[in-house]
LODREN-12386 format. One record per residue (C-alpha): residue number from 1; residue in three letters; x, y, z. Coordinates in pm, whole numbers. Example, Ala and Ser with C-alpha at 12.3 -4.5 7.8 and 13.67 -1.06 7.14 Angstrom:
# LODREN-12386
{1, 'ALA', {1230, -450, 780}}
{2, 'SER', {1367, -106, 714}}
//
This chain:
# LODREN-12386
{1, 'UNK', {0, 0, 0}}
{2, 'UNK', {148, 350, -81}}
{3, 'UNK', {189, 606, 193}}
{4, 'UNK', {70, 839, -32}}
{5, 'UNK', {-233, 713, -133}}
{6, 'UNK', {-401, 558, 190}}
{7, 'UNK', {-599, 666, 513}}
{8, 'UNK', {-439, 586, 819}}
{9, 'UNK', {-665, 582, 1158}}
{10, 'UNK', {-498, 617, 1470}}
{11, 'UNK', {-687, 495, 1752}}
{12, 'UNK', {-575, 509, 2172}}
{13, 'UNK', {-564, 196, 2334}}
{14, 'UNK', {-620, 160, 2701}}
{15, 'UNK', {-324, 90, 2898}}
{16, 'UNK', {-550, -59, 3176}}
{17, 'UNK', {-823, -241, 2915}}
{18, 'UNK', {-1054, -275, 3313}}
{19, 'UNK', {-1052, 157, 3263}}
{20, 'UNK', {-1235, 386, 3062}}
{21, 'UNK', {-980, 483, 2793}}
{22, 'UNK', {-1085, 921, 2815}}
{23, 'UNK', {-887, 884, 3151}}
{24, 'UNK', {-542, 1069, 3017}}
{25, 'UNK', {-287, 867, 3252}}
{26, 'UNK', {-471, 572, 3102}}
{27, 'UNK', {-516, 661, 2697}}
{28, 'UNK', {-199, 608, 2501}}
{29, 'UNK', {-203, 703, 2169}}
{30, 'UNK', {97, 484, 1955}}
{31, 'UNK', {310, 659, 1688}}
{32, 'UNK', {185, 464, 1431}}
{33, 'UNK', {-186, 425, 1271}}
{34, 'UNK', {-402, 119, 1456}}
{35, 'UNK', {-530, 74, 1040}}
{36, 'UNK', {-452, 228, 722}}
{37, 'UNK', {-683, 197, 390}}
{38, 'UNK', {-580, 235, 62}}
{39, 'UNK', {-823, 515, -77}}
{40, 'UNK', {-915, 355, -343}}
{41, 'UNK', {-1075, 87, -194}}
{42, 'UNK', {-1284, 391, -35}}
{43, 'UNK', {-1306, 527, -352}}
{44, 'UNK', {-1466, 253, -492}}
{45, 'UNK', {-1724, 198, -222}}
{46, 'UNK', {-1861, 484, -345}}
{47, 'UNK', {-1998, 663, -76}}
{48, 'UNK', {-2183, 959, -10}}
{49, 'UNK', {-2025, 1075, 299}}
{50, 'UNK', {-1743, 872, 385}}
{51, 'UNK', {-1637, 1027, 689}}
{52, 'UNK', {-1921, 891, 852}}
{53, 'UNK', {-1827, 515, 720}}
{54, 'UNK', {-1494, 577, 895}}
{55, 'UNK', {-1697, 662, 1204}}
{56, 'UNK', {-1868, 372, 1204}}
{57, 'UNK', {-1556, 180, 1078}}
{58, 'UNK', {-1357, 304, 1429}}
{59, 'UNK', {-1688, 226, 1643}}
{60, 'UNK', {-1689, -157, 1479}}
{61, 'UNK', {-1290, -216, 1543}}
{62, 'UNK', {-1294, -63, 1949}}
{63, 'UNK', {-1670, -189, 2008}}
{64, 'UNK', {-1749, 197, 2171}}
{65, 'UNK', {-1868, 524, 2006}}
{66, 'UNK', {-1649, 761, 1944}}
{67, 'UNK', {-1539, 1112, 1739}}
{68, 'UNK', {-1337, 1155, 1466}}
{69, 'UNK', {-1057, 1472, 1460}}
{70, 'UNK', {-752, 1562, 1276}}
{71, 'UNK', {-591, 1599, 1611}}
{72, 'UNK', {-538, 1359, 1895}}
{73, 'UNK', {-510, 1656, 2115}}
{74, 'UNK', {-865, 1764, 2113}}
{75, 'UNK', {-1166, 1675, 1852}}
{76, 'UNK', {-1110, 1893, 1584}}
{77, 'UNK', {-1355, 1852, 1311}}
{78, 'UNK', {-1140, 1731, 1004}}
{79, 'UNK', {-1186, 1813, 706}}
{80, 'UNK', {-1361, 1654, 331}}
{81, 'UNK', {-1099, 1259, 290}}
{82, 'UNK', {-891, 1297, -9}}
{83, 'UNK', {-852, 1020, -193}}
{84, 'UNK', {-542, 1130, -410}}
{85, 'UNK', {-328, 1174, -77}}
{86, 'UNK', {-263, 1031, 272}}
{87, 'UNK', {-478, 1176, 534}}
{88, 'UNK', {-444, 1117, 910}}
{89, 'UNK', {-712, 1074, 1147}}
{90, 'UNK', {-765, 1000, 1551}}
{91, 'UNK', {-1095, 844, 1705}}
{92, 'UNK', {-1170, 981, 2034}}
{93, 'UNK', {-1347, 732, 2205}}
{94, 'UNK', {-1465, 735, 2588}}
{95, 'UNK', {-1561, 443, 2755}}
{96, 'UNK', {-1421, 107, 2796}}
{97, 'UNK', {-1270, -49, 2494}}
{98, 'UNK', {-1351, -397, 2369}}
{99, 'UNK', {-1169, -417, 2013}}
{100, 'UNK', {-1311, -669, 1794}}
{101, 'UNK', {-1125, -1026, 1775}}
{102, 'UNK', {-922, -987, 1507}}
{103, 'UNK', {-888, -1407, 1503}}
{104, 'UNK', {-1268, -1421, 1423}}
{105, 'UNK', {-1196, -1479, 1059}}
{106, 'UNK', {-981, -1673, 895}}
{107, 'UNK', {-739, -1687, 572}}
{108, 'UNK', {-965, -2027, 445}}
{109, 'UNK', {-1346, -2049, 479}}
{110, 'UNK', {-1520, -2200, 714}}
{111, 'UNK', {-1518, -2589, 705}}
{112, 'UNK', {-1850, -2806, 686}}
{113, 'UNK', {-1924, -3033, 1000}}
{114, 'UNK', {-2114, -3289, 1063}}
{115, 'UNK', {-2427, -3323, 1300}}
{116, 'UNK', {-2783, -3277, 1373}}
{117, 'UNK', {-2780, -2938, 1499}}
{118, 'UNK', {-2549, -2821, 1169}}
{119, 'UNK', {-2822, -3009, 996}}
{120, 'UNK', {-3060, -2840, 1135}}
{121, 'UNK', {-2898, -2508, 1077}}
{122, 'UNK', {-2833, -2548, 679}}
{123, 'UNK', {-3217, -2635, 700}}
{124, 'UNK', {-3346, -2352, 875}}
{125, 'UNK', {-3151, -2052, 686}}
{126, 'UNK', {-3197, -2251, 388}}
{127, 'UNK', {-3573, -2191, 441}}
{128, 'UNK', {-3560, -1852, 470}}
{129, 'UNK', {-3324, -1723, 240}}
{130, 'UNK', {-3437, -1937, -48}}
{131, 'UNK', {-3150, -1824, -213}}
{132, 'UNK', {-2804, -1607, -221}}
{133, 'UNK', {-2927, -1310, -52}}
{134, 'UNK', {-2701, -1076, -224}}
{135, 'UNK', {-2680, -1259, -582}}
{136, 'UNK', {-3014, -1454, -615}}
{137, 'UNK', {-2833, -1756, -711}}
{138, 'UNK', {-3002, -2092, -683}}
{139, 'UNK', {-2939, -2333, -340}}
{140, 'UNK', {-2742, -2564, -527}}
{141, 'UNK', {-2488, -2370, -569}}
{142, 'UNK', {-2458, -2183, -175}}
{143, 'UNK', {-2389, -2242, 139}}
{144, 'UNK', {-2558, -2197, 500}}
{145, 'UNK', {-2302, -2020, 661}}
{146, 'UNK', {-2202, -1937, 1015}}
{147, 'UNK', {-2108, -1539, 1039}}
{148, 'UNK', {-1898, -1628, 1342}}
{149, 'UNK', {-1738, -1913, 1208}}
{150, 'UNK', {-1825, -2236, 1395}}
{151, 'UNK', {-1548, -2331, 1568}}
{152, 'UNK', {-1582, -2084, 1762}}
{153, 'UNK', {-1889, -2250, 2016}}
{154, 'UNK', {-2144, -2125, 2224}}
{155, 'UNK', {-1994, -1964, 2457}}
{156, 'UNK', {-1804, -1718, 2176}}
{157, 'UNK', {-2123, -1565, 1963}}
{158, 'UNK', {-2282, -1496, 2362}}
{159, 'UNK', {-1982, -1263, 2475}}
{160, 'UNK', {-1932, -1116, 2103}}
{161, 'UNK', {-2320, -1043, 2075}}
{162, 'UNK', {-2376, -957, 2411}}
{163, 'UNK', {-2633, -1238, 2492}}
{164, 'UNK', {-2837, -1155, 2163}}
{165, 'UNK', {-2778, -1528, 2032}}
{166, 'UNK', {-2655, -1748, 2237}}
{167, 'UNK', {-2614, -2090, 2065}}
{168, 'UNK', {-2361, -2102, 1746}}
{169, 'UNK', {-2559, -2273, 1518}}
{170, 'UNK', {-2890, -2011, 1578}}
{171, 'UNK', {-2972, -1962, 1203}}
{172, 'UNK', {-2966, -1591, 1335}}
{173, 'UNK', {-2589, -1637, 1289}}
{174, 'UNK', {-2601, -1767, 913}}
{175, 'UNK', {-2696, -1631, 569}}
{176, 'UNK', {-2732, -1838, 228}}
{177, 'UNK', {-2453, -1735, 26}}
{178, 'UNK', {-2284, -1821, -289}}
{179, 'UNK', {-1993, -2068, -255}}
{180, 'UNK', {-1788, -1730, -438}}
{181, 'UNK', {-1946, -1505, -125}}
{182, 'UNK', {-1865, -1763, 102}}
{183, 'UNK', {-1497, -1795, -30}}
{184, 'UNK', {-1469, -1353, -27}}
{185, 'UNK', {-1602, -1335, 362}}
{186, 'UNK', {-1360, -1644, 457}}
{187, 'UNK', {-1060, -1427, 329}}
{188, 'UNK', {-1150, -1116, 450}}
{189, 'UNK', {-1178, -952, 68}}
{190, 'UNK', {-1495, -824, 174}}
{191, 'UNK', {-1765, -787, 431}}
{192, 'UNK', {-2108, -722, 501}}
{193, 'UNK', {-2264, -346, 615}}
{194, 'UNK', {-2561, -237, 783}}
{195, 'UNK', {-2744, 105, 746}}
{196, 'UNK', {-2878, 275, 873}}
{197, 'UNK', {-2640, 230, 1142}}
{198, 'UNK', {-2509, 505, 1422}}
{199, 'UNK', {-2345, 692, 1191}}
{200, 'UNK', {-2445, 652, 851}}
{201, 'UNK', {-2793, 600, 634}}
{202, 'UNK', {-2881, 411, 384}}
{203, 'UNK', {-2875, 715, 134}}
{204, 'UNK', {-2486, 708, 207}}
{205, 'UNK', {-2450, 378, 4}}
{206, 'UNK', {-2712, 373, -205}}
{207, 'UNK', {-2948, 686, -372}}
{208, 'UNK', {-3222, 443, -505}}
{209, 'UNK', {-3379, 353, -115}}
{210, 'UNK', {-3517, 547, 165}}
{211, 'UNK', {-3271, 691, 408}}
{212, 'UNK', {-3363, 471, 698}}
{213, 'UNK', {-3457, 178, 465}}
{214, 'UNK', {-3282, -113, 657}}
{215, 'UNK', {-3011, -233, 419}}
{216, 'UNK', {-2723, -484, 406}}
{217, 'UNK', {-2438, -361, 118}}
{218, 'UNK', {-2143, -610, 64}}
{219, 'UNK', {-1834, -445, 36}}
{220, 'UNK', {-1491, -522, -91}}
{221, 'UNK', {-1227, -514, 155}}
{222, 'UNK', {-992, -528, -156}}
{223, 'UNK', {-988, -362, -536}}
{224, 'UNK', {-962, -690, -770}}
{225, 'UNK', {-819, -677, -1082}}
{226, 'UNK', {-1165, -762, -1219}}
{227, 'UNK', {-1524, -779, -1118}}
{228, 'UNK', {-1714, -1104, -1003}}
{229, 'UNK', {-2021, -1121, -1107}}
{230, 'UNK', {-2088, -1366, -815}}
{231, 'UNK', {-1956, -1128, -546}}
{232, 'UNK', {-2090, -771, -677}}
{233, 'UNK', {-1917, -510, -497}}
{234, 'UNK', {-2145, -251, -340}}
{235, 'UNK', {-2440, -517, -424}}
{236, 'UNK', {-2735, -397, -142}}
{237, 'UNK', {-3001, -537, -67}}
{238, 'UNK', {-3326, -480, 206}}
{239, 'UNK', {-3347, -662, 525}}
{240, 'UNK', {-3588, -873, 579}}
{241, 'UNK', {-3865, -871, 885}}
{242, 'UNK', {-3818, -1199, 1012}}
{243, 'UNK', {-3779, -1271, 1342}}
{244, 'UNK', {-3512, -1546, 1261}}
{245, 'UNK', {-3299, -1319, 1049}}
{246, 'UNK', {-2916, -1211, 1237}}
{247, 'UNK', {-2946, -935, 1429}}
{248, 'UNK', {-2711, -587, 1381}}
{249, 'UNK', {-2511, -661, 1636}}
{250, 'UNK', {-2354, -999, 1442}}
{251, 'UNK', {-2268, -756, 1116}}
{252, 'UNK', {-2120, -500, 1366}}
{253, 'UNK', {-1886, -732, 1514}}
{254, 'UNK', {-1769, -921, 1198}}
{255, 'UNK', {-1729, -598, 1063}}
{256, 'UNK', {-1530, -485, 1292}}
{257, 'UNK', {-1310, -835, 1286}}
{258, 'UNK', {-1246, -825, 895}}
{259, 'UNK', {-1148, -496, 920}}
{260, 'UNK', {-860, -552, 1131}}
{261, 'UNK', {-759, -874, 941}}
{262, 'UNK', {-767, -702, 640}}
{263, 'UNK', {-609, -320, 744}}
{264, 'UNK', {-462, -409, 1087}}
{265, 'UNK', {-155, -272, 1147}}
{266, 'UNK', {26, -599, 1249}}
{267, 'UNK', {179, -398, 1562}}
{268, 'UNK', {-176, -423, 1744}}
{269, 'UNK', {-255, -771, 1613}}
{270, 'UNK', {1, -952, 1915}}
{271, 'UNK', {79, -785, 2262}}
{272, 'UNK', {-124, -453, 2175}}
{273, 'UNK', {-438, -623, 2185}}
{274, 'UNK', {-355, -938, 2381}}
{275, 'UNK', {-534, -832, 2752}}
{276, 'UNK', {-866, -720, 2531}}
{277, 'UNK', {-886, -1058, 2324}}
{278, 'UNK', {-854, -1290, 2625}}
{279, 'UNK', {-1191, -1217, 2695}}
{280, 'UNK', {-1288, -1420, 2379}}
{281, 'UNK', {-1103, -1697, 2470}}
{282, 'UNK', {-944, -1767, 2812}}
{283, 'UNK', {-1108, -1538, 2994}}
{284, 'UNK', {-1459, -1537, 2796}}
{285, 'UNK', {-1671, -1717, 3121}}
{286, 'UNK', {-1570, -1475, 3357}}
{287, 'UNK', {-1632, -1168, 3161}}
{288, 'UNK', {-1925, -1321, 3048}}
{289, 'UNK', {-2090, -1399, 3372}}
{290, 'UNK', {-1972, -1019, 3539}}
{291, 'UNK', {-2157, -904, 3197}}
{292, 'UNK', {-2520, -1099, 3224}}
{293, 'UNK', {-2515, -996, 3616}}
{294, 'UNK', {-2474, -598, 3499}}
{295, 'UNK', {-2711, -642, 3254}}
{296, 'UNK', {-2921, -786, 3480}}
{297, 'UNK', {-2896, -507, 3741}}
{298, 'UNK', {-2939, -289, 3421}}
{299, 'UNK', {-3259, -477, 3333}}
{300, 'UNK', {-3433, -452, 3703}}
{301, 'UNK', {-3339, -73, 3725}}
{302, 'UNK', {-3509, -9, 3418}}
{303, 'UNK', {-3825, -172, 3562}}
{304, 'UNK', {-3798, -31, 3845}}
{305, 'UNK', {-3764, 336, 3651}}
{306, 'UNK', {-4116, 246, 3444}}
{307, 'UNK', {-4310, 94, 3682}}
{308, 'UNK', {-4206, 394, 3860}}
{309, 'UNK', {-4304, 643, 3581}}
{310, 'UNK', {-4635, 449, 3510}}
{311, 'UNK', {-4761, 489, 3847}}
{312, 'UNK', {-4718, 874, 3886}}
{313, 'UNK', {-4846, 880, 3536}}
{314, 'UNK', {-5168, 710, 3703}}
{315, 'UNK', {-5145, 921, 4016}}
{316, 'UNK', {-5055, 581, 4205}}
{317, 'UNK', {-4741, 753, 4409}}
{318, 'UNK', {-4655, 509, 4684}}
{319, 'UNK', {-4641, 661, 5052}}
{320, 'UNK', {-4543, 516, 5393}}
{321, 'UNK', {-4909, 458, 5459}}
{322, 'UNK', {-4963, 285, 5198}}
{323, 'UNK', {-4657, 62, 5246}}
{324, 'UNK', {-4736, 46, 5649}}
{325, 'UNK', {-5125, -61, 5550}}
{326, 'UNK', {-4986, -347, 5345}}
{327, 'UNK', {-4769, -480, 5623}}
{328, 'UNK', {-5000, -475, 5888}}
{329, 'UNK', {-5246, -646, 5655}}
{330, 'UNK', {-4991, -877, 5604}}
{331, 'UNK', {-4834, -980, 5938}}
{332, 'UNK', {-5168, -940, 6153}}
{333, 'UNK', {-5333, -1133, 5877}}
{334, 'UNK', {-5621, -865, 5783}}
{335, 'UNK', {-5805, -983, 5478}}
{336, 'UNK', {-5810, -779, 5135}}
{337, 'UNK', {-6050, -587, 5119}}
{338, 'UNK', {-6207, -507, 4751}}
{339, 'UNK', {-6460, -292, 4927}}
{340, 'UNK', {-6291, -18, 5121}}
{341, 'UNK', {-6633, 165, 5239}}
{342, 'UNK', {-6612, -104, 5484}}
{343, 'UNK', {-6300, -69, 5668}}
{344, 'UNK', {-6260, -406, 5722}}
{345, 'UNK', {-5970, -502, 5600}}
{346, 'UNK', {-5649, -322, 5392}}
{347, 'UNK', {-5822, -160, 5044}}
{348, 'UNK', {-5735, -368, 4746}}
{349, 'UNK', {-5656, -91, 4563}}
{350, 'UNK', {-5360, 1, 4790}}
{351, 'UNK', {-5248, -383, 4829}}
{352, 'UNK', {-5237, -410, 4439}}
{353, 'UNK', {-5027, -49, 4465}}
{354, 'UNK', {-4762, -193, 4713}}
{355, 'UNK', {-4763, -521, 4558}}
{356, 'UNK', {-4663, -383, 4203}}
{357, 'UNK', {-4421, -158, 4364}}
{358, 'UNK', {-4216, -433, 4609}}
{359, 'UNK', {-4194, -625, 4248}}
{360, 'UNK', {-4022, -338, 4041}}
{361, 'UNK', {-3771, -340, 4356}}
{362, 'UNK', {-3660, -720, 4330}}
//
């Protein structure tokens, strides 16, 4: 790739990958670029704002959102890429950095195994795609295949997709693709993009759909010397509503991953990345478990936030009386009382009150 001719992204690592990376004694920014792109490969994307796909590109490879700037000082808006000469940018990011595995694909596609859940797999996104989603071309000649390759088990696709999927052979994590495709995504000569994504719309890859038309465009990674006509670069097509169809989150990280195979600057692909990958492999359990238990806690204070908001929205604040009512019905064993002219027992209305609250508390 020339120097002169290429656009090299310079992203800061974490020294401490446990700490948010906007923490100065903790950001390190290295002297060389964390990817560089030959611009014509941009070029021939042909893109309508391609800053914004190098937004998105950044947020794919560190797994956190993030600004771009022609400074690593400060974010300083930079200005229209050139494709005729070498231009420099930095991706401020804030949070904590999880770069994508850069071992997620491979330099060979993925092998065929044997058994009934593979079976059943090939089956089931046979079904639905019919055919090659991108090229239309007829079962006999495509393959079922796994986005995150197969090998890499259960426990893998549930850390990289944040619980979304958790089995590897979920047809949610397979497409019906040309055995061409197939070969291209194996060896990281091209991959597959979503828009509208957090940074771009569909109207940035394509002028003939709706802005926030939900598309998937397959790009090439690579220019070839000549076109394949079963592997159409820049070849879009809509998304489906099916309920069985990959989520976002699978294109985002194998997005991500074949970017750094194919641009990676082989610096960051050994002991630059080494603490943030172990959590794929060796250390995937643990970080998986601490991450179901905060989303968890995530999950009941959200409840807890609009059961909240529902019941002031129905003038159903809960007081201490209320809550001292309930008790006393409770431990003195006073009957509920759907009637509360009576004054018999504690008001139904006020037991149902407590009862929803104590629940959006658990």
């Amino acid at each position: 790739m020339s120097d002169s001719n290429s656009l090299k992204l310079h992203i800061a690592l974490p020294r401490d990958f446990s700490k948010p990376v906007d923490d100065p004694y903790n950001r390190h920014w290295h002297e060389e670029p964390f990817i560089s792109v030959d611009t014509q490969v941009i070029a021939d994307m042909n893109l309508h704002r391609p800053l914004n796909w190098v937004r998105y590109l950044g947020f794919t490879i560190v797994g956190e959102p993030g600004e771009l700037s022609s400074s690593k000082d400060s974010i300083v808006a930079p200005g229209p890429l050139s494709f005729d000469t070498t231009t420099i940018l930095y991706f401020h990011t804030r949070g904590l950095v999880n770069p994508a595995d850069f071992r997620a694909g491979a330099t060979e596609t993925s092998t065929q195994v044997s058994g009934s859940r593979c079976a059943e797999f090939a089956s089931d996104v046979s079904e639905r795609d019919g055919r090659c989603f991108f090229t239309s071309r007829v079962p006999l000649s495509c393959d079922a295949v796994h986005l995150i390759r197969h090998n890499k088990g259960d426990n893998y696709i549930d850390m990289a997709t944040n619980s979304t999927v958790s089995t590897i052979d979920d047809p949610r994590n397979g497409l019906l693709l040309n055995i061409v495709v197939h070969r291209f995504l194996g060896l990281n000569l091209c991959a597959i993009l979503h828009t509208p994504n957090m940074y771009m719309i569909s109207t940035d890859v394509h002028n003939n759909y709706p802005a926030m038309q939900r598309m998937l465009t397959l790009q090439h990674f690579r220019s070839l010397e000549s076109e394949h006509d079963l592997c159409p670069p820049n070849c879009t097509k809509p998304i489906p509503d099916s309920p069985t169809f990959p989520p976002l989150v699978i294109f985002d990280f194998c997005y991500g991953s074949a970017a750094l195979k194919a641009w990676g600057n082989p610096a960051f692909l050994g002991d630059a990345l080494a603490e943030s990958q172990s959590s794929y492999y060796t250390g995937g359990q643990q970080a998986l478990q601490e991450r179901k238990a905060h989303k968890d806690q995530q999950r009941k204070r959200n409840k807890h936030s609009r059961n909240a908001h529902d019941n002031a929205a129905q003038g159903m604040e809960i007081d201490a009386w209320d809550v001292l009512l309930m008790f006393r019905g409770k431990y003195f064993e006073v009957p509920v009382d759907d009637n509360p002219e009576r004054g018999t027992g504690c008001p139904k209305e006020v037991h149902e009150k407590v009862s929803s609250w104590l629940e959006s508390s658990d």
